[in-house]
C-alpha positions as CSV (number, residue, x, y, z in Angstrom):
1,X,-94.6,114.4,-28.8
2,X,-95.1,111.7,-31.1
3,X,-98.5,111.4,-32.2
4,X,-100.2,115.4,-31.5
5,X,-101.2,117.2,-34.7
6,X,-97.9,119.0,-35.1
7,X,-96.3,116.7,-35.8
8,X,-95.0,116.4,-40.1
9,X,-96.8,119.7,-40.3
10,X,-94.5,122.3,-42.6
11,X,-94.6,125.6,-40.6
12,X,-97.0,127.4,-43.5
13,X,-99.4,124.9,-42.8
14,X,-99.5,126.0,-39.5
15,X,-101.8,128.9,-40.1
16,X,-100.0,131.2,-37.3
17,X,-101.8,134.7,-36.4
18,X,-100.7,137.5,-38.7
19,X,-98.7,139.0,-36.3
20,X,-96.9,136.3,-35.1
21,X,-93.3,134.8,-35.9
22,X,-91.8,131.8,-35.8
23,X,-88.3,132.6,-35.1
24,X,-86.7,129.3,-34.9
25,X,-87.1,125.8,-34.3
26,X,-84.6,124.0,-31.8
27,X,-84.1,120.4,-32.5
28,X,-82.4,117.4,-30.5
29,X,-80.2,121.0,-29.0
30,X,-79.6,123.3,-32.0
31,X,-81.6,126.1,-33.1
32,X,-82.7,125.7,-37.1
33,X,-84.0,128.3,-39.4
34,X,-87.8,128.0,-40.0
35,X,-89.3,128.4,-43.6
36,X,-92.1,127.3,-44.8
37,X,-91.5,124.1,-46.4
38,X,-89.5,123.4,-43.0
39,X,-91.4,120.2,-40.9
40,X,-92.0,120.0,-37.7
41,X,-90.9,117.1,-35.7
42,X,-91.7,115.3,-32.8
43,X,-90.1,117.2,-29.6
44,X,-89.4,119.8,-31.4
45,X,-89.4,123.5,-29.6
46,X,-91.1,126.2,-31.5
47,X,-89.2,129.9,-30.2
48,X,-92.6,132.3,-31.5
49,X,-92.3,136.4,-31.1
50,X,-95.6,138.3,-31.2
51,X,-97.8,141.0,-30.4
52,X,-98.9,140.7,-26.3
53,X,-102.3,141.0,-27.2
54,X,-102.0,138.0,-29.2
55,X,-100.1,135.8,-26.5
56,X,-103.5,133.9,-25.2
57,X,-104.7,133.2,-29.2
58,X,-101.0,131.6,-29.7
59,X,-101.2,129.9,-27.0
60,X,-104.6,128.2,-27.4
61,X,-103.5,127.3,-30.8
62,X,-100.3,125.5,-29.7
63,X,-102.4,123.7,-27.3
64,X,-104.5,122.0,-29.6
65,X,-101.6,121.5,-32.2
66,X,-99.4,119.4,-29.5
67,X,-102.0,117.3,-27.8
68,X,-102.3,113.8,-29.0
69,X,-105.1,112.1,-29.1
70,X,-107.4,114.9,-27.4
C-alpha cells in the first residue's frame, strides 16, 4: 500500500535471507521479472520461493516492510 516501507525500495535493497528468491513481481495483473535495480511499487505482489525452515523469518520481514506507519 501506499506509504509502508516497501514501497520505491529496488529488490537488492531488500536484504532477503540467503536462501530465499524473489521469483516475480505481479503488477496491476501481469507478472514482471525481478532484478535488482527493479522497484517495488505500491500494491505490488511479491511471488518468494524458499527454504521451509525459512518461511516464519520471510514472513516477519514482509510484515514490517508493508506496514505503514507502524
Amino acid at each position: 500500500h501506499h506509504g509502508e516501507p516497501a514501497e520505491n525500495l529496488h529488490v537488492k535493497e531488500m536484504n532477503l535471507p540467503k536462501h530465499c528468491l524473489l521469483i516475480s513481481v505481479r503488477r496491476r495483473g501481469k507478472d514482471l521479472l525481478p532484478r535488482g535495480d527493479t522497484k517495488i511499487h505500491a500494491e505490488d505482489r511479491l511471488i518468494l520461493l524458499m527454504d521451509a525452515k525459512d518461511e516464519l523469518k520471510m514472513r516477519e520481514k514482509i510484515k514490517r516492510l508493508t506496514e505503514a506507519g507502524e
